[in-house]
Structures are given as structure tokens and as C-alpha cells.
C-alpha positions in Angstrom: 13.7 -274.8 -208.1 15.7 -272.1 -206.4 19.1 -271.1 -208.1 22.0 -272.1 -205.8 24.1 -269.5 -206.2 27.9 -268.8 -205.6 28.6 -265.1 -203.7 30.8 -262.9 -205.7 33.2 -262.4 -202.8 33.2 -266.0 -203.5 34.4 -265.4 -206.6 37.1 -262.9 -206.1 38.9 -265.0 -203.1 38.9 -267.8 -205.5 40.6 -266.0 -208.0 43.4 -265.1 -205.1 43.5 -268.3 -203.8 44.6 -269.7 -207.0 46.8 -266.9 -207.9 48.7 -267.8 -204.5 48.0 -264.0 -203.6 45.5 -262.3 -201.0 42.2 -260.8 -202.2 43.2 -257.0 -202.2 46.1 -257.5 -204.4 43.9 -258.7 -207.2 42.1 -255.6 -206.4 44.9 -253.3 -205.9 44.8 -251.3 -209.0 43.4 -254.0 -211.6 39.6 -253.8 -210.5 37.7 -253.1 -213.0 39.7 -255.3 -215.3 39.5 -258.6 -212.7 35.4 -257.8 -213.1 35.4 -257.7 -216.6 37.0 -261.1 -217.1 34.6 -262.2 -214.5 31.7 -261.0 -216.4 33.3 -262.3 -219.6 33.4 -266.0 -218.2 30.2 -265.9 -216.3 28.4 -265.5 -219.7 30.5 -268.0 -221.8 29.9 -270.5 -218.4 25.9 -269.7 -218.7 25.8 -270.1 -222.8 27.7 -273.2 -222.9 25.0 -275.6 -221.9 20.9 -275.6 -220.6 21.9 -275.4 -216.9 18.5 -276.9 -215.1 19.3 -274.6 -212.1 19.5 -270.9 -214.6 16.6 -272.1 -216.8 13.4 -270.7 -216.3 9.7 -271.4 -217.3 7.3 -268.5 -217.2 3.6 -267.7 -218.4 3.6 -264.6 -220.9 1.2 -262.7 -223.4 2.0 -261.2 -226.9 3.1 -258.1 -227.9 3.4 -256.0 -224.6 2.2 -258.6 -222.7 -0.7 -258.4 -219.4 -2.4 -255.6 -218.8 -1.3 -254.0 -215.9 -1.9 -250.4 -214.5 0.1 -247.6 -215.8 0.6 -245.5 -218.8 1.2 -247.3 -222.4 2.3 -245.9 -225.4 -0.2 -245.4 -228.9 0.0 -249.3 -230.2 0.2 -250.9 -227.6 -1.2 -254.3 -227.4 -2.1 -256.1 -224.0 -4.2 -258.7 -222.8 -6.8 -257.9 -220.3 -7.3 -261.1 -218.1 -10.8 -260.6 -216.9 -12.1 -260.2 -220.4 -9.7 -263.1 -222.1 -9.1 -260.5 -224.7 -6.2 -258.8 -226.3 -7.0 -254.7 -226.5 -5.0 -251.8 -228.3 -3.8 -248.3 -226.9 -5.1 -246.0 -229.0 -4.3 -242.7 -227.0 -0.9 -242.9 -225.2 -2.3 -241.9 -222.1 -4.0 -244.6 -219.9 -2.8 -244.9 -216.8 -5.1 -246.4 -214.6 -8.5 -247.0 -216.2 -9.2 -250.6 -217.4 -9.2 -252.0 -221.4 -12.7 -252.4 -221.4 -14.1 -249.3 -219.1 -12.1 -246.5 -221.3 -13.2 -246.5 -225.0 -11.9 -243.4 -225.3 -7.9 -245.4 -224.7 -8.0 -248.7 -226.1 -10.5 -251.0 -228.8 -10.4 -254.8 -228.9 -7.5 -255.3 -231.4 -8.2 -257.3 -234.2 -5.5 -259.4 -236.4 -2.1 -258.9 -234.7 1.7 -259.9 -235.0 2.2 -262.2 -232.6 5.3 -262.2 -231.4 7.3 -261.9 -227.9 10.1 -259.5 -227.9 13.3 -260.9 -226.1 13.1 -257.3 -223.8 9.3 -257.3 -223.1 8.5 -253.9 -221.0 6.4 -251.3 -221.4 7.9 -248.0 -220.2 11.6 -247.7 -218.6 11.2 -249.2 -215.0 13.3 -252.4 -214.9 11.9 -253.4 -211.6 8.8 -253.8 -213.4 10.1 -255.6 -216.9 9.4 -259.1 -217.5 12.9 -261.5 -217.3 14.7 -261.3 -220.5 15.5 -264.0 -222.4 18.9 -264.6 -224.2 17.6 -267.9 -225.4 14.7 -270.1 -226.1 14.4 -273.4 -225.7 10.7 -274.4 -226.3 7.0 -273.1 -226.2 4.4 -274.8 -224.4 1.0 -274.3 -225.1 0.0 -275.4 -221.1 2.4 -275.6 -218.1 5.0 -278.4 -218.8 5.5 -278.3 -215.3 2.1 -279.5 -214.4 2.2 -282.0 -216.9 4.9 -283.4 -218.7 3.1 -285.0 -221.5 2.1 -281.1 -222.6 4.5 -281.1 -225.9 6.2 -277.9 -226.9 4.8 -276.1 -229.8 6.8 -274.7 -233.6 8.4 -271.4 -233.2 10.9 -269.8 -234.8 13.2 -266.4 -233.4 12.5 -263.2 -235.5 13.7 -259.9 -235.5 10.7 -258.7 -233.2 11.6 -262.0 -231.1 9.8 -265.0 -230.5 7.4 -266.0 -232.4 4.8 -269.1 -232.5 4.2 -270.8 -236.0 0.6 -271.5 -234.6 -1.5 -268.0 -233.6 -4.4 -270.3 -232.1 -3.7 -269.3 -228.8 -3.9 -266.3 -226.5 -1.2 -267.3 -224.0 2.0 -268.7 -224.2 4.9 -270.6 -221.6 8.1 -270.0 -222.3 11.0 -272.3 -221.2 14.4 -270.1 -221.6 17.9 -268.9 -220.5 17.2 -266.0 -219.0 20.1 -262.9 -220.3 22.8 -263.0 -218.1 23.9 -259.5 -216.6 26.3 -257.9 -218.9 28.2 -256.1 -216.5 30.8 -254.5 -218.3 32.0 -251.1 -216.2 31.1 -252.8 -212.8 32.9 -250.6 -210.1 32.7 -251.1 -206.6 30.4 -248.9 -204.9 31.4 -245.5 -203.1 29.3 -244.0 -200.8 29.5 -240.7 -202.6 28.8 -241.7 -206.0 25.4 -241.9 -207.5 24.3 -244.7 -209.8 21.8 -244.7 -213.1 19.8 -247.4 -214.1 22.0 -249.9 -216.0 24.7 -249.3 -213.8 26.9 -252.5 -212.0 28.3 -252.2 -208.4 30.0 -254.6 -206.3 29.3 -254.0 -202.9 30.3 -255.7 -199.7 28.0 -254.7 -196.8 28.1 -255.6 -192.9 25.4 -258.1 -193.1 26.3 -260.4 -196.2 29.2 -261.5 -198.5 30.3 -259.4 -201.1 27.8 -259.4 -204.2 27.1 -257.6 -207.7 24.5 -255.7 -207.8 22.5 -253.9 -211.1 21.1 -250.7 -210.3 17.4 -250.5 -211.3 16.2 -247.3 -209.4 18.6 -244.3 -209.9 20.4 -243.5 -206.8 21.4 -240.7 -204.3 24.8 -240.6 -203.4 24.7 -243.1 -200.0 21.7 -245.4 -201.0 23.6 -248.7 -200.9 22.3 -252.2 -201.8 21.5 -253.3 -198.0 19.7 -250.0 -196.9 17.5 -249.4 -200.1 17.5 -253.2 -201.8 14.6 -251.8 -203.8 16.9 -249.8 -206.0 19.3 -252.6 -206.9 19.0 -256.0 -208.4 21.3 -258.6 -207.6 23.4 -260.2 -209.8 22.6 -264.5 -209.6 25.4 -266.5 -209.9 25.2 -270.3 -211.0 26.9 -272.2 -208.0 27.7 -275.0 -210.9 30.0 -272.6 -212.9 31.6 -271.0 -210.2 34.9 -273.4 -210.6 35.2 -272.6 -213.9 34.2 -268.9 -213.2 37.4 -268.6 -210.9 39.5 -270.4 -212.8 38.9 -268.6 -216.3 38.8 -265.2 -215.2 41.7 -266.0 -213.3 43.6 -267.2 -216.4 42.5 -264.1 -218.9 43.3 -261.9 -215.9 46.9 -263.4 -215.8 47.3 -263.5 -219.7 46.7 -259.5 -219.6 49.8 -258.8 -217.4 47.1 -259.1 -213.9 49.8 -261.1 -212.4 52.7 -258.5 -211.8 55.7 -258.7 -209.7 53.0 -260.0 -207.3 53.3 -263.6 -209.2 56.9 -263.6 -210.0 58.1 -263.1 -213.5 56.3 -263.3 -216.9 56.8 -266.8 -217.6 55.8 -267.7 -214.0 52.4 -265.9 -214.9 52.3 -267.4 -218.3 52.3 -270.7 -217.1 49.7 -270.4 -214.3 47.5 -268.5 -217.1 47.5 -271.6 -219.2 47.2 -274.0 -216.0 44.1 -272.2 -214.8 42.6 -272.2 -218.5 42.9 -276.0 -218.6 41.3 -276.4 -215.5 38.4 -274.6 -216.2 37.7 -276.1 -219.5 37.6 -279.2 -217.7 35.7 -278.0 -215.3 32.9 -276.9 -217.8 33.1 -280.2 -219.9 32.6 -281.7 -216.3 29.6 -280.1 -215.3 27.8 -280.8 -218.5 29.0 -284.3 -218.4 27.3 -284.3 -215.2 24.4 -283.2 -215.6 23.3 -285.8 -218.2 24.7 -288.7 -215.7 23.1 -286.9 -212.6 19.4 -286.2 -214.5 19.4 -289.0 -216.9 19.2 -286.8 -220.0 21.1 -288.9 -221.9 21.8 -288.2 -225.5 24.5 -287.9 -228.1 27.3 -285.9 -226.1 30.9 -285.4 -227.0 33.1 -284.1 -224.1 36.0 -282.5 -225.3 39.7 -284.4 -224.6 42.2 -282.3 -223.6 
């Protein structure tokens, strides 16, 4: 299922719209703070409830999961597909040569932790790393999307991360909620600034809507998310949370003194701090009311009255 999404721009002309205000005055001289309380209320909309539209299913292999070509650190333990067996790095130096060609780099490793770490990557390229989780639901030992009947297996969460109660099998699917981008420090992009990995920009181009972007190739000082998209990552933004998105960051924006003389006076910004903060409460209780009538995943549910 694709994510529907909501466009940051989106976002931030919500925000306005509320406020009674045009965009660039939210912007004005409050930027980075409007972001952060944007970020802060996209990740309390994305842990509140097991949104079918952010939830994802995906194949993956203990320890540093499939064997792939590159260079692995001493210890490492992949699974090499073609063999249906689990080998260990032994020199810190394979790059390209397979498990089961190079003696001299890796041996058939024998009784193993099996565990999945909630950051699974070997190396530092995060256009490479597998999606991270921030939560998981269940572990299947076969597809669940190919057959629903396939039950989820025991696990329990670790300090090395996910990890099955049954080691009987090589392979594992995981059904999560992927880690939302923590994207504290956003700034929007300048064409003279250079970015490091990590790093959150919110760029508006000619060709799209305004969206947030993580940097996951270090940049020159001009590479922009439309010319050199392989550098950047965008940031997905649940379409069903965007009301309450809008109106919470909204309300924490107004509650720090965002409003100004733009708004009127304090207790005019007060008020429409606690209004918005209502609404997108209700909002959320909505949505996850909702989705049980909409999907028929009825259970016991209490919504919250306000």
C-alpha cells in the first residue's frame, strides 16, 4: 500500500491558515522553532496508534543481515542467499568476494545471537541501511501478506533489539512502525550551505510543493533536493495526521509566544493556543476511532471525552 502523504508546505499553510496569518509570518523569524513543534507532533501523531498506511512488513536476516557486496567489519555475521547459510567476517576486509569463494574472509558461523538490531547497517551509508524500526508489532515466520493464516511468532525487545524466542529459523518478517525522522535542527535550505549526513532541510523547489528532506549523501554547497535527489531522503508524512499535525504544532507554537503582535495580545494567543490543542486531540481520537470502524478491527477501545 503506498503512504498518502501530506506535503510539508501543506503543513506550514495550515498552521497560517488557522493562525488567521499568511505563511511567511509564521516564518518570519520563528523558523526553526515552527519546525520543531512540527517535528514534535508528527512523532506523538505516528506513536499514538498502528497507522495501516505508516506500518510496514519487510523480510530481514539476523545479525547484519543479507550479504551484500562491500566491506564488513571483523564479526560480522550475514546470510549468503545462494548457500542458505549464515557466514562470519573474520578479516575486516571483504569487499567484493563472496562468503563461500574467500576462506581467507569469512567461515560458516556456528551458534549465534540471534537478534535484529532496531538500526541494522553495516558501514555509514544511510542510502544503503535497512528501514529502522521504532516499534514492533509482530514476527512472522512466512509472509503474512501472502497468507493470512501465517501466525506471528514469540519475541521479546532486547538491548541488541529484536529478538525471536524460537532460533529455528534462518529468516525472519517483521511487521513494524518504521522511526519517524527526528528532525530536530531542520533549517531551510541555502544554496550556499553544505549539508552532512543527518542533517534536515526544508526545501521548496520549482517543480513540487515544499517538502523536508534528510540529507543522506554529504553535500556541496548548491546540490539541492530536485537536482541531486540521490543525496537527500524525503521526509513521509502520514496524510491521516496531518489535521492534527497543523493543529498541534500550531497550538505549542502559540503557547511559546509564536503568535506576537501578529495575533493580537497575549490572551488572544492564549486562547487560540488552547482552541487549536482541543482540536487536534480530537482530531487524533478521531482518526483512531476511525480506523477500527473503517477496517473492522474492532476491539476494546476507549476514545477519550473531552
Amino acid at each position: 500500500m503506498a503512504l498518502r502523504t501530506a506535503s510539508y508546505e501543506s503543513i506550514l499553510k495550515g498552521c497560517a491558515n488557522l493562525a488567521g496569518v499568511k505563511r511567511e509570518q509564521l516564518l518570519s523569524d520563528t523558523a526553526s522553532l515552527l519546525f520543531e513543534f512540527i517535528n514534535t507532533a508528527f512523532r506523538e501523531g505516528v506513536e499514538h496508534d498502528w497507522w495501516p498506511e505508516y506500518n510496514q512488513v519487510e523480510l530481514r536476516y539476523w545479525r547484519d543481515g543479507l550479504w551484500v557486496a562491500g566491506t564488513y567489519p571483523a564479526g560480522a555475521i550475514v546470510y549468503y542467499e545462494p548457500d542458505e547459510v549464515y557466514y562470519e567476517n573474520t578479516s575486516g576486509g571483504s569487499t567484493s568476494e563472496t562468503p563461500s569463494s574467500t576462506a581467507t574472509d569469512w567461515a560458516e558461523a556456528g551458534d549465534f545471537a540471534r537478534y535484529i538490531s532496531f538500526t541494522q547497517m553495516t558501514g555509514d551509508n544511510l542510502a544503503t541501511a535497512e528501514t529502522e524500526f521504532d516499534a514492533v508489532r509482530n514476527i512472522y515466520q512466512k509472509d503474512p501478506r501472502e497468507n493470512p493464516l501465517n501466525g506471528p511468532s514469540a519475541f521479546e525487545i532486547t538491548q541488541d533489539g529484536l529478538k525471536p524466542v524460537s532460533f529455528e529459523f534462518a529468516k525472519v518478517y517483521v511487521e513494524f512502525r518504521p522511526r519517524q525522522d527526528d528532525m530536530s535542527g531542520m533549517v531551510e535550505w541555502d544554496s550556499d550551505s553544505t549539508y552532512a549526513v543527518g542533517d534536515y532541510v526544508y526545501y521548496k523547489g520549482t517543480q513540487q510543493a515544499g517538502e523536508a528532506y534528510k540529507v543522506i549523501v554529504a553535500t556541496s554547497a548548491g546540490e539541492d533536493p530536485q537536482d541531486t535527489p540521490a543525496s537527500f531522503q524525503q521526509v513521509q508524512i502520514p496524510y491521516v495526521l496531518a489535521t492534527y499535525i497543523k493543529h498541534k504544532a500550531l497550538a505549542d507554537w502559540l503557547a511559546a509566544g509564536g503568535g506576537g503582535t501578529d495575533l493580537g495580545d497575549t490572551a488572544s494567543s492564549v486562547q487560540l493556543a488552547s482552541y487549536n490543542h482541543k482540536r487536534a486531540m480530537e482530531a487524533l481520537d478521531k482518526e483512531s476511532y476511525n480506523l477500527r470502524m473503517r477496517s473492522g478491527q474492532f476491539a476494546s477501545y476507549n476514545i477519550r471525552q473531552i
